[in-house]
C-alpha positions as CSV (number, residue, x, y, z in Angstrom):
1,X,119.9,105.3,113.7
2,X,118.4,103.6,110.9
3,X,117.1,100.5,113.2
4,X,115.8,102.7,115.9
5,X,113.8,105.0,113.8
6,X,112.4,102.3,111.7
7,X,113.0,103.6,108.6
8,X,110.6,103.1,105.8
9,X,112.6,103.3,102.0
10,X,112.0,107.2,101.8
11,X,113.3,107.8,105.4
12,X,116.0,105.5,104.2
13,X,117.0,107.5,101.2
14,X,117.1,110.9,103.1
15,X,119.4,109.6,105.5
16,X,121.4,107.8,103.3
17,X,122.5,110.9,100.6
18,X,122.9,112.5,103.8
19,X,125.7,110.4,105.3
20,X,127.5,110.7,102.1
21,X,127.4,114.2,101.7
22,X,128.8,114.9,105.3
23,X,132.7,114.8,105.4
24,X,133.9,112.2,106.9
25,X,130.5,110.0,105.9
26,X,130.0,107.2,103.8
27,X,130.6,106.2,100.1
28,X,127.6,105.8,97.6
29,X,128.7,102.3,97.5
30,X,128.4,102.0,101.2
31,X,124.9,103.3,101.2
32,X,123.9,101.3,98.3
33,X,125.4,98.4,100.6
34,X,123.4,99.8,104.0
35,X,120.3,100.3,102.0
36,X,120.0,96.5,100.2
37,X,120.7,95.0,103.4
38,X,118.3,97.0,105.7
39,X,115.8,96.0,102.8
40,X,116.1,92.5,103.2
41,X,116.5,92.6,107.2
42,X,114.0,95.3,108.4
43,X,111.9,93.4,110.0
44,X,113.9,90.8,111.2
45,X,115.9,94.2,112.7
46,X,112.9,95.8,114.2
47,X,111.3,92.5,116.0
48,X,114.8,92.2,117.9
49,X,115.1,95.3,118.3
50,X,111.4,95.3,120.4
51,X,112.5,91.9,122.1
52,X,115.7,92.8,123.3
53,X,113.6,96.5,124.8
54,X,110.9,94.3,126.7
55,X,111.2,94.1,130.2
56,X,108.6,92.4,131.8
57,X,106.9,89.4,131.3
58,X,104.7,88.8,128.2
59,X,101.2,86.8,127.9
60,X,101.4,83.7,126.2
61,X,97.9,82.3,126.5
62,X,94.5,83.2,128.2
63,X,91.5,80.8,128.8
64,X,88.4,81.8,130.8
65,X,85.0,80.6,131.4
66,X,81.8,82.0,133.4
67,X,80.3,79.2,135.8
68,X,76.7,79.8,136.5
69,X,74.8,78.6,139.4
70,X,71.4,76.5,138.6
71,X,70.6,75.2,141.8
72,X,71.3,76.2,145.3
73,X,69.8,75.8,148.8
74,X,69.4,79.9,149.3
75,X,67.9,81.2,146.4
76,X,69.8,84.2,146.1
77,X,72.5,82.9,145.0
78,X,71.3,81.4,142.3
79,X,71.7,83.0,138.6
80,X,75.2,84.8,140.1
81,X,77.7,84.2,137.4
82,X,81.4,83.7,138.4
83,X,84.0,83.9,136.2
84,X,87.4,82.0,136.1
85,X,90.8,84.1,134.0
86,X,93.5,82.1,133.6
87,X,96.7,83.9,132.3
88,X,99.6,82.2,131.5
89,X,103.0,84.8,132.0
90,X,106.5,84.1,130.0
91,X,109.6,85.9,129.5
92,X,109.9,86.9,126.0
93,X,111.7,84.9,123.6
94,X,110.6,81.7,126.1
């Protein structure tokens, strides 16, 4: 619950005294435990979290360039700009 809501420290706290104070929960110590460690990991947490969620390719690099024409034997094609996109696709974590 904690990783999938991306807790921030106030979240964190709520949550926390909650699980303790439900029967059956945690101990204080427990939370204490939970809440240094999710302190120290959050974000390494969260940015697995999102790369295990992805799905479909990711871009890993983009170049492009617009060619323009300066000479041509039928004048109306020159000054036509044409541009070139290159996109380079990946898996994530590739």
């Amino acid at each position: 619950s904690i990783a999938s809501a991306d807790m921030d420290l106030n979240q964190l706290e709520a949550f926390l005294t909650a699980q303790t104070k439900k029967q059956g929960g945690i101990t204080p110590d427990q939370a204490a435990v939970i809440a240094k460690f999710w302190k120290s990991h959050r974000t390494k947490i969260h940015e697995s979290l999102v790369n295990q969620s992805r799905w479909e390719n990711v871009l890993k690099n983009m170049n492009w360039r617009v060619d323009l024409k300066s000479q041509s034997r039928r004048i109306d094609q020159i000054n036509t700009p044409v541009a070139i996109v290159e996109l380079e696709l990946g898996r994530s974590g590739q």
